[in-house]
N, C-alpha and C positions, 0 to 999 in steps of 0.2 A: 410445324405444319408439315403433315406426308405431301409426298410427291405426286402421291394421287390426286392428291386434294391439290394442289397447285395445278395440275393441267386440267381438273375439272373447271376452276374458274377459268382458267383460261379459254379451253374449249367455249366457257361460257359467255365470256364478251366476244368471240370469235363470232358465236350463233348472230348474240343481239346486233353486233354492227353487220354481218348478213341479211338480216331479217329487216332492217332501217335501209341497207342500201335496196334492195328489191324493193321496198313498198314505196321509197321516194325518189329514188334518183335514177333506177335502171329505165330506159327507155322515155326519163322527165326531164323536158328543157331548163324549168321551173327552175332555178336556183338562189330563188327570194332567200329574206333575213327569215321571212316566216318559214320555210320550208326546211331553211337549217334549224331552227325553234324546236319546229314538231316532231322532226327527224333525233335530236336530242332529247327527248323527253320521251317516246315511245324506246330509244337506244334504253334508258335507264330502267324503264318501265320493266321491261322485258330482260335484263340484265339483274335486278332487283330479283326478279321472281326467281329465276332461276338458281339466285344465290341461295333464296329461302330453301330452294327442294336440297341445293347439296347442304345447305349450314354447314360451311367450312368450321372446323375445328384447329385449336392449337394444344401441345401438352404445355402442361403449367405443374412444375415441382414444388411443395409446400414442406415445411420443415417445421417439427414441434418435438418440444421437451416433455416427453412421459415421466414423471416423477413415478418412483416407488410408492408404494400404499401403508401407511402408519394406521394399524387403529387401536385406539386408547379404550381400555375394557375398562368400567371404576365396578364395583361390585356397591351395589345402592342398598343392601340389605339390613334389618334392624342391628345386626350383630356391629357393626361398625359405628352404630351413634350410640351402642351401649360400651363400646370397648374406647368411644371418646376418643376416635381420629379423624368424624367428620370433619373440623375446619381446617386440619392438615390436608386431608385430599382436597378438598375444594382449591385450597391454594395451589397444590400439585399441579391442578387441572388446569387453573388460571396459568400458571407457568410454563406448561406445556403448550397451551392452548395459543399464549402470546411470544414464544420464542419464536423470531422470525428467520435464524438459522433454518428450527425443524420445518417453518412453514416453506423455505426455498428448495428444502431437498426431498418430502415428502407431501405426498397428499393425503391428508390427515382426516381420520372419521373417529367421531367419538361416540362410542356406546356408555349404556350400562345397564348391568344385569341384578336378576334375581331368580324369582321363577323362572325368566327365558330373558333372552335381548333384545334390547330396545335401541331405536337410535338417541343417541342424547342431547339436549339443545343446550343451550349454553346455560342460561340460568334454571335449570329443569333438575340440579341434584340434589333431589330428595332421598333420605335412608329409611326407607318405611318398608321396604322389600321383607313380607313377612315367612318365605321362604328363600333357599338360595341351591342353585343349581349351575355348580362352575363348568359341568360336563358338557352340557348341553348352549349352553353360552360359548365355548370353543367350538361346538360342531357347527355352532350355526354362523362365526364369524369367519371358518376355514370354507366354507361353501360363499361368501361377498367376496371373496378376495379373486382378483381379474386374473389375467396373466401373468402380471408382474409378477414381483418377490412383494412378498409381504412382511413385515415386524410389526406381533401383537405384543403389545404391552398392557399386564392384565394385573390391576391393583386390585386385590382383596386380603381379607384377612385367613382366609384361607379355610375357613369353616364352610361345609356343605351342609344342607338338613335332607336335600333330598337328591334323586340324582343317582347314576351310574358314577362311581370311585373316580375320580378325576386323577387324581396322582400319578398313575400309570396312563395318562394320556402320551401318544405319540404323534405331531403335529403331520401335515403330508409335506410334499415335495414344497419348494420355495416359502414355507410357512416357519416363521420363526420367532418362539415365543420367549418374554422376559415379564416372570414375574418378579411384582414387587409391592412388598411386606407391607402391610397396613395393619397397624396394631402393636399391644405392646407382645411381644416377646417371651418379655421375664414371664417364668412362672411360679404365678402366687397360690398361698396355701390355699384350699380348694375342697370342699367335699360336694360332690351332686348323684342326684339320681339322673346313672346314664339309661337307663333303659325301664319301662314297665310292663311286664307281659300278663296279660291278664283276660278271659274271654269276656265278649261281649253280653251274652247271656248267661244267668246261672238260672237254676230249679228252684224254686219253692221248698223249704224247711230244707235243704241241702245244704254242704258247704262247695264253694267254689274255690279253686287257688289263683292265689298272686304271685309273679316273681318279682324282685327286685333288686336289679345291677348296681351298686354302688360303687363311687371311684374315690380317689384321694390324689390329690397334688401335693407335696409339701416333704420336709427329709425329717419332721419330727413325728415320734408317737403321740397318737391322739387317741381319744374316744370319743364317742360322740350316743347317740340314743336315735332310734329307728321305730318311728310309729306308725300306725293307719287310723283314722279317725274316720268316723260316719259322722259329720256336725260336730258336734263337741263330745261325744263320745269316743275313747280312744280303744278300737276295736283288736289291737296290737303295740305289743310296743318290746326291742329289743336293743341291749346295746351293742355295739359294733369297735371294732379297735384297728386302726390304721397303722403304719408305719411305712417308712422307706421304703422298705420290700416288702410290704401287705398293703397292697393300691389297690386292691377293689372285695369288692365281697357282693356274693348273691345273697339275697333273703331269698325262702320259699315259706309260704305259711298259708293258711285257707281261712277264708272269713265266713260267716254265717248266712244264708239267705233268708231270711224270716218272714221279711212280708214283702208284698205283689210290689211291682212299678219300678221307673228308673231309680237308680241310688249314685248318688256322685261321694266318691270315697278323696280323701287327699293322705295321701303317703305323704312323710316330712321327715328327713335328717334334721336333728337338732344343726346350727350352724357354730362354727367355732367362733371366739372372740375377734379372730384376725383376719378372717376373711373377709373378703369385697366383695366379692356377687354372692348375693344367697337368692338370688330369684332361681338359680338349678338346684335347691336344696329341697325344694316341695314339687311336688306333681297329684295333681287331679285327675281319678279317672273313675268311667261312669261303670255299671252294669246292670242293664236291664232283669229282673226277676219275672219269672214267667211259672204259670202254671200250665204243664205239659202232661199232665198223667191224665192217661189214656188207659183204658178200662176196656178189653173187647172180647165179647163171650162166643164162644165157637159152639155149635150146635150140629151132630152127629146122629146117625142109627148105627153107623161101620165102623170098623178099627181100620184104619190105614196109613201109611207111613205121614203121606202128606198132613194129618194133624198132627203128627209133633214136628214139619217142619214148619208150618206157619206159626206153631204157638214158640217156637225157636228165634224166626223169623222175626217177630212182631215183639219180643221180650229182649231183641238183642238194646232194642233203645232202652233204658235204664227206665223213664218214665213209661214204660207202656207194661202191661200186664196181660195175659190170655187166659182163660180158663173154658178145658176142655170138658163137655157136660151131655152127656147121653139126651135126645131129646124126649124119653122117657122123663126125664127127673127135670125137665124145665120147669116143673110146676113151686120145685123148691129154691129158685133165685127169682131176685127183682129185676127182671129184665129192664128196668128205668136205671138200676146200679151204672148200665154199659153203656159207650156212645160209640161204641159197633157192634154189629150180631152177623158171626159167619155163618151162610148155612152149607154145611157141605152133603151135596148128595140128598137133598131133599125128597121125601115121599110124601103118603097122605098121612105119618103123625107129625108131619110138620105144617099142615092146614091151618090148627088154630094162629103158631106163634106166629106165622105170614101172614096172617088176618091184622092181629095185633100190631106188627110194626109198621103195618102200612096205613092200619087207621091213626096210628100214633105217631107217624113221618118218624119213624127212628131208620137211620140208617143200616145196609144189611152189603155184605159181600156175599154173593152167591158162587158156589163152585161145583160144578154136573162132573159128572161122570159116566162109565158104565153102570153103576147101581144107579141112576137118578131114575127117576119115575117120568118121563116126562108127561104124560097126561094128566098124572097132576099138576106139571110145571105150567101148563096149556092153560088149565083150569086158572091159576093163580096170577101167574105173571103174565107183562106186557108183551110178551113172546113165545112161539112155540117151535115144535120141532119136528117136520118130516122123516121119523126116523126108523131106523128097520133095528133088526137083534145084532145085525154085522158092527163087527168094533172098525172104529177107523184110528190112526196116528195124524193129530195134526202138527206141524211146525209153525214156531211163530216167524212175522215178519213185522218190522217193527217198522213202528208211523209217526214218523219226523214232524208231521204236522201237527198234531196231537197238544192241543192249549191249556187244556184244564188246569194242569199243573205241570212242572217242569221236572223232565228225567232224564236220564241218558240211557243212551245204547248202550246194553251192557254184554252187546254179545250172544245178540239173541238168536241170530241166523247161525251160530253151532252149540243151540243148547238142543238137544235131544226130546221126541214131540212128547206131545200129551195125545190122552187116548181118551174118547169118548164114542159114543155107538154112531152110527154115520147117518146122516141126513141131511134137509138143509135148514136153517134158522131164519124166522121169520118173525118180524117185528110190527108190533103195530104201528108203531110210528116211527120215524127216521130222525129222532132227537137222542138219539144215543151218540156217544162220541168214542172213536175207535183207538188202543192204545194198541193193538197187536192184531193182523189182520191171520188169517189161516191160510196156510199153505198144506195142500194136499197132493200127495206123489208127485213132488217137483214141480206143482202147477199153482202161483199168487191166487188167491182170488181176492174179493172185498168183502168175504163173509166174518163178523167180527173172532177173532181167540179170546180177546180180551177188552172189554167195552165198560163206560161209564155212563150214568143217565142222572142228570136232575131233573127230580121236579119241587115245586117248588120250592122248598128251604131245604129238604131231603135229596139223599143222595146215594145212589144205587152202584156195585159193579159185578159183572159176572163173567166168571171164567167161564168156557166150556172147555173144560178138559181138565184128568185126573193126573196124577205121579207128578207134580209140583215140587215135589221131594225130590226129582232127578235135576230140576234144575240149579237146586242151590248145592247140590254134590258136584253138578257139571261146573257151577262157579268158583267154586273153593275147587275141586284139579286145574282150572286155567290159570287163576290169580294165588291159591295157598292160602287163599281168606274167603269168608262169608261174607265179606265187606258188602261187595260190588251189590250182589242178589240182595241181599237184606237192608241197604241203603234204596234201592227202586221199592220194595214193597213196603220200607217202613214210609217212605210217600206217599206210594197209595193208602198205604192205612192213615194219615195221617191228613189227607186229602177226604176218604170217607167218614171219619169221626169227627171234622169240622160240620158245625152246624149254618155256619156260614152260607149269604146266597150270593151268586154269582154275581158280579157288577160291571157295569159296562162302561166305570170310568173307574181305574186301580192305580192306587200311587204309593210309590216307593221310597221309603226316607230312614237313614239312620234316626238312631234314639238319642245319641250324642255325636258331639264333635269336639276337635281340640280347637282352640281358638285361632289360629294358624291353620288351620283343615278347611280345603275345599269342601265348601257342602253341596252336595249333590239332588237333587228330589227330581224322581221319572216317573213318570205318569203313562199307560195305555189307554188308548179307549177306543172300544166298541160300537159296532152298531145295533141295531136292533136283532138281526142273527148273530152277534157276538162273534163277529168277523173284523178284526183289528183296521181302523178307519185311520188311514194316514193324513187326511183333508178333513181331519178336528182342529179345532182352534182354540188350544189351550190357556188359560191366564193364570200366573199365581198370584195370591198376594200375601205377602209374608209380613209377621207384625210381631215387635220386641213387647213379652208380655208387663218388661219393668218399666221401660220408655214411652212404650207405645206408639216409639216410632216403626213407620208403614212402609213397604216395598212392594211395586208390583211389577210384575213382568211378563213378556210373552215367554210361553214354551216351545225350545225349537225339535223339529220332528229330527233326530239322528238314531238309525238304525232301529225301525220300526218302536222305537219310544221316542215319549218328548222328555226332554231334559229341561235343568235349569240348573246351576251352577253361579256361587258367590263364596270369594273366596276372604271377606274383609270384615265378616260380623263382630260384635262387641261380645265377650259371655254374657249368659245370660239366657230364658226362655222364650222359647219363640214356636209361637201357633202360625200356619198356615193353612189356607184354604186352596186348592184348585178348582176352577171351574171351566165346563167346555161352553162357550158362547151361543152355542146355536142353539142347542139343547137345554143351557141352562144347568145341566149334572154337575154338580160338586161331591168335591169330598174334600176332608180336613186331617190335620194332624197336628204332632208338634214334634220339637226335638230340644236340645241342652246344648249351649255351646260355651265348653267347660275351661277355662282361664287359663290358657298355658300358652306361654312365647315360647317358640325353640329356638330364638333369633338373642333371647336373652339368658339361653344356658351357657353361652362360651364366656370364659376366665379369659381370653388370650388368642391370639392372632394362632394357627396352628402350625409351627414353623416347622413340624417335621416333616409333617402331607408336602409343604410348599419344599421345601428340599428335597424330596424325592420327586416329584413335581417337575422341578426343575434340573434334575439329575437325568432325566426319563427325556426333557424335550431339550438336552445338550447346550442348557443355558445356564448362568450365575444367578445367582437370588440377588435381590436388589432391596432396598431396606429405604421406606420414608425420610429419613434422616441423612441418605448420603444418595439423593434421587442423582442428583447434579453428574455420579458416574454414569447412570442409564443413558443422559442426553450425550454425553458425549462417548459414550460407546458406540448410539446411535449415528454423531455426526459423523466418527473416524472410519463407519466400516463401510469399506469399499464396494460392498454386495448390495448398498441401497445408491448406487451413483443414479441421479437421471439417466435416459436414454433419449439419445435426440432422432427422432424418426423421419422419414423424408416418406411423401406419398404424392404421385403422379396423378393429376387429374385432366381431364379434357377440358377444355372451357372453349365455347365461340368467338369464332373471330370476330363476328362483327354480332351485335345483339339481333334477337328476330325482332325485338319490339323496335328497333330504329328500323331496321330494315323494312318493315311494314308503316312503320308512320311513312318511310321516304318514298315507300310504291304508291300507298292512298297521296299521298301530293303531286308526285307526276304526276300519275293517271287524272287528278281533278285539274292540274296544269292543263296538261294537252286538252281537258273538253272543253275547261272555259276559254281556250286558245282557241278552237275550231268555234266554238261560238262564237267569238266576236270579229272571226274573218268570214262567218257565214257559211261554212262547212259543213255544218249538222243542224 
């Protein structure tokens, strides 16, 4: 207790017995038993309070033992109850878990990982973990760990499937890691498929390619046979030859695409007599067939460079075709052949065919110029043009909001203008949709460059503006490729040649998955202006077409789509429906979720990742079989000793709740005292 605080009590009985002698006894003959009573009992009274305003204080030192922080990582993934040392670690854990050495000198937390880290309860270890991720499993237990020093101790076998490269992990400051080996070791004879590279889509009568990485474990020559089969058709088949110093081999070969829809293929290494896991010796993989040819007729009165760059432009996609046709001789194609019709520079012989595709909803890209006529354009379309003989240069400015379809900025504010005669542009109705706005002598406006219009199942776009041709030259000098420019406009064209109508609920879903693959389905939806509605109230409900077991879910809204996410399906077909609740809009799908464990391709614990592993975080490897060094390397090192802490706290001298029962008793002393001598 301070000194201060000492002479405030004091001062403070000093007050109360001043304050008792003036009100009883200064100038009072009275020197009754009852007068000393009263005088005693207001002393406290007022002695009490007083004590309350200062609440004298004392310091009070406390002393505790901080132990060190132990946490036990088990790696819970399928690869370990396939590699048959689940009931070894369990007991590991049990051992660790009950040594009451480690329990006196640490504070022990026990995880376990896969996809990410968990905390782990005591009877909670299960191996079903159908990914494994040991990167992100250390980043996330170096972030729990207090001030102290820490020692992780991280059993796994040492295989990742997914994940940033663990091996070249470096722990931080007081973090110190000890793995230890789970699994066998030895390596046994072994063929698999390590890798399948293969695209998701092929074309119609096309062929597509496959790759495929093959490995070998084992110090003798083998052979072995390398197929691809559609069903029970073998659509390839090569043999392949191993040895000691010939451990792996690429296949390349291309398969056939013949007819529409998914195809699940399974690639297969014959297995040798002596190997033990042949579940890595086969691999399933899908590819959706698609018919993409694209057919679109360009229609002309001018020779101008810009036709051979869109029909450049538009044939860089393999599936697309252009053919450039005087609109004199239109009379000689079947304009129903196309499912686009360019018109570039339109006058009055092109009256009738713009009659035609507008009675027929066939789609058309329109492109003006200085030759365009516009009074016929007036007459025709849903726009016209204030326009004089003066030519003007417009530049594009590019419109990030722009929904229809999805592009990038390719660099459009230094591509060089387009030229058309000058006026201003006038629409009859404001349901066009803007991809490029014009920019005139350094001034934005909102008059469109480049615009899109539906109506009903048909679908319109029109430039104003010619030399189209300078900007795919301006894009190949910036990049050295055509890429960039001819990827934006094969979207567009590939945008106006769908005959598709616009929906105001769109969902998103691969066509397969691997069995082990998160599957993902996102969904947008619309309102009735086809303005993306964040306060939609999506449901899925997802249904195995062999089982016909059923899943439904809420869609959650993350970054302007709704998602849904299940990372545990059986193979197998599977249909789903979305629907938004309010509304009632559905829409449906399906997808393939194609047989493949990547938890059940490892032969063997992988001792060499874990050795450099543990070369990297300046610790020993530690092996199942000889754990009993890990506990006591743990007991003997002097860097986990407890720490005993002392910490100063203030505490009251005397409590305010007594101190307040003992004023409320005075105080009711002294009245029923003055009461019953008739005082009050």
């Amino acid at each position: 207790m301070s000194n201060t605080t000492i002479i405030l009590i004091t001062l403070a009985a000093i007050f109360a017995l001043g304050f008792v002698f003036f009100k009883y006894f200064l100038g009072s003959r009275d020197r009754s038993t009852r007068t000393y009573l009263l005088a005693g009992l207001r002393f406290i009274s007022v002695f009490v309070l007083l004590l309350l305003l200062i609440n004298p204080e004392i310091k009070q030192k406390e002393y505790e033992l901080e132990k060190q922080q132990l946490f036990l990582a088990y790696d819970l993934s399928g690869s370990m109850k396939y590699l048959e040392t689940k009931e070894e670690v369990i007991a590991l854990a049990e051992e660790l878990r009950g040594n009451g050495e480690l329990r006196d000198k640490f504070d022990i937390r026990e995880f376990g990982f896969g996809r990410s880290l968990v905390s782990l309860q005591q009877d909670s270890m299960e191996f079903n973990e159908n990914q494994t991720n040991i990167r992100v499993a250390l980043d996330q237990l170096e972030k729990l760990r207090s001030s102290q020093r820490a020692a992780v101790v991280m059993v796994t076998d040492g295989n990742q499937t997914i994940g940033e490269d663990y091996q070249y992990y470096r722990p931080g400051p007081r973090v110190d890691l000890f793995p230890l080996v789970a699994g066998d070791t030895t390596a046994r004879v072994d063929l698999a498929i390590n890798n399948l590279n293969v695209n998701r889509y092929a074309f119609l009568n096309n062929r597509f390619p496959v790759e495929i990485i093959l490995s070998y474990t084992g110090s003798e020559a083998v052979t072995s046979s390398m197929k691809i089969k559609l069903g029970e058709t073998v659509l390839f088949s090569q043999q392949v030859n191993f040895s000691a110093e010939n451990t792996s081999e690429v296949i390349t070969t291309t398969l056939p695409a013949s007819s529409l829809g998914l195809k699940v293929y399974e690639a297969e290494i014959t297995p040798l007599d002596s190997e033990k896991n042949t579940a890595n010796n086969t691999r399933s993989f899908g590819v959706e067939v698609i018919d993409e040819r694209t057919s679109v007729l360009i229609l002309t009165s001018i020779l101008h460079p810009d036709l051979g760059a869109v029909k450049k432009s538009i044939e860089a996609n393999e599936q697309r075709q252009a053919e450039i046709i005087n609109i004199k001789d239109v009379d000689n194609v079947d304009i129903n052949d196309f499912q686009l019709v360019v018109l570039y520079q339109p006058n009055n012989n092109f009256n009738r065919i713009i009659s035609r595709l507008r009675e027929q909803g066939i789609n058309y890209f329109l492109i003006t110029g200085t030759k365009t006529d516009w009074n016929f354009i007036a007459s025709v379309m849903p726009f016209g043009k204030d326009f004089t003989t003066q030519s003007q240069d417009y530049l594009p400015v590019y419109n990030a909001n722009y929904s229809r379809f999805q592009f990038e900025d390719i660099g459009f504010k230094s591509l060089p203008p387009l030229q058309d005669v000058f006026g201003n542009i006038e629409f009859e109705n404001a349901n066009q949709s803007v991809l490029l706005y014009q920019q005139i002598e350094g001034v934005s406006t909102t008059t469109p460059l480049l615009a899109t219009l539906e109506e009903n199942s048909s679908r319109y776009a029109t430039l104003f503006g010619e030399n189209i041709w300078r900007w795919r030259s301006q894009s190949y000098a910036d990049s050295g490729s055509f890429e960039d420019f001819d990827n934006f406009f094969g979207k567009l064209v590939q945008y106006l040649s769908s005959t598709q109508r616009r929906e105001r609920l769109t969902i998103d879903a691969g066509n397969f998955y691997a069995e082990n693959e998160e599957v993902l389905v996102t969904a947008r939806y619309f309102d009735e202006n086809y303005e993306f509605n964040p306060g939609g109230q999506l449901e899925i409900q997802l249904r195995n077409v062999t089982s016909q077991e059923e899943l439904e879910s809420q869609m959650l809204l993350n970054n302007n789509r709704f998602t849904f996410r299940v990372d545990d399906l059986a193979p197998g077909e599977y249909e789903f429906e979305v629907q938004e609740m309010t509304s009632g809009i559905s829409r449906g799908g399906n997808f393939t979720v194609i047989a493949y464990n990547v938890e059940e391709q490892f032969g063997a614990a992988n001792i060499s990742k874990l050795r450099t592993f543990a070369g990297t975080a300046g610790s020993d490897l530690y092996y199942l079989d000889n754990y009993r060094a890990l506990i006591t390397e743990l007991l003997e090192d002097n860097r986990y000793l407890p720490v005993q802490k002392s910490r100063e706290k203030a505490v009251p001298l005397i409590s305010w709740k007594f101190l307040l029962i003992l004023l409320i008793l005075s105080l009711s002393a002294e009245w029923f005292t003055r009461k019953y001598f008739g005082l009050i």
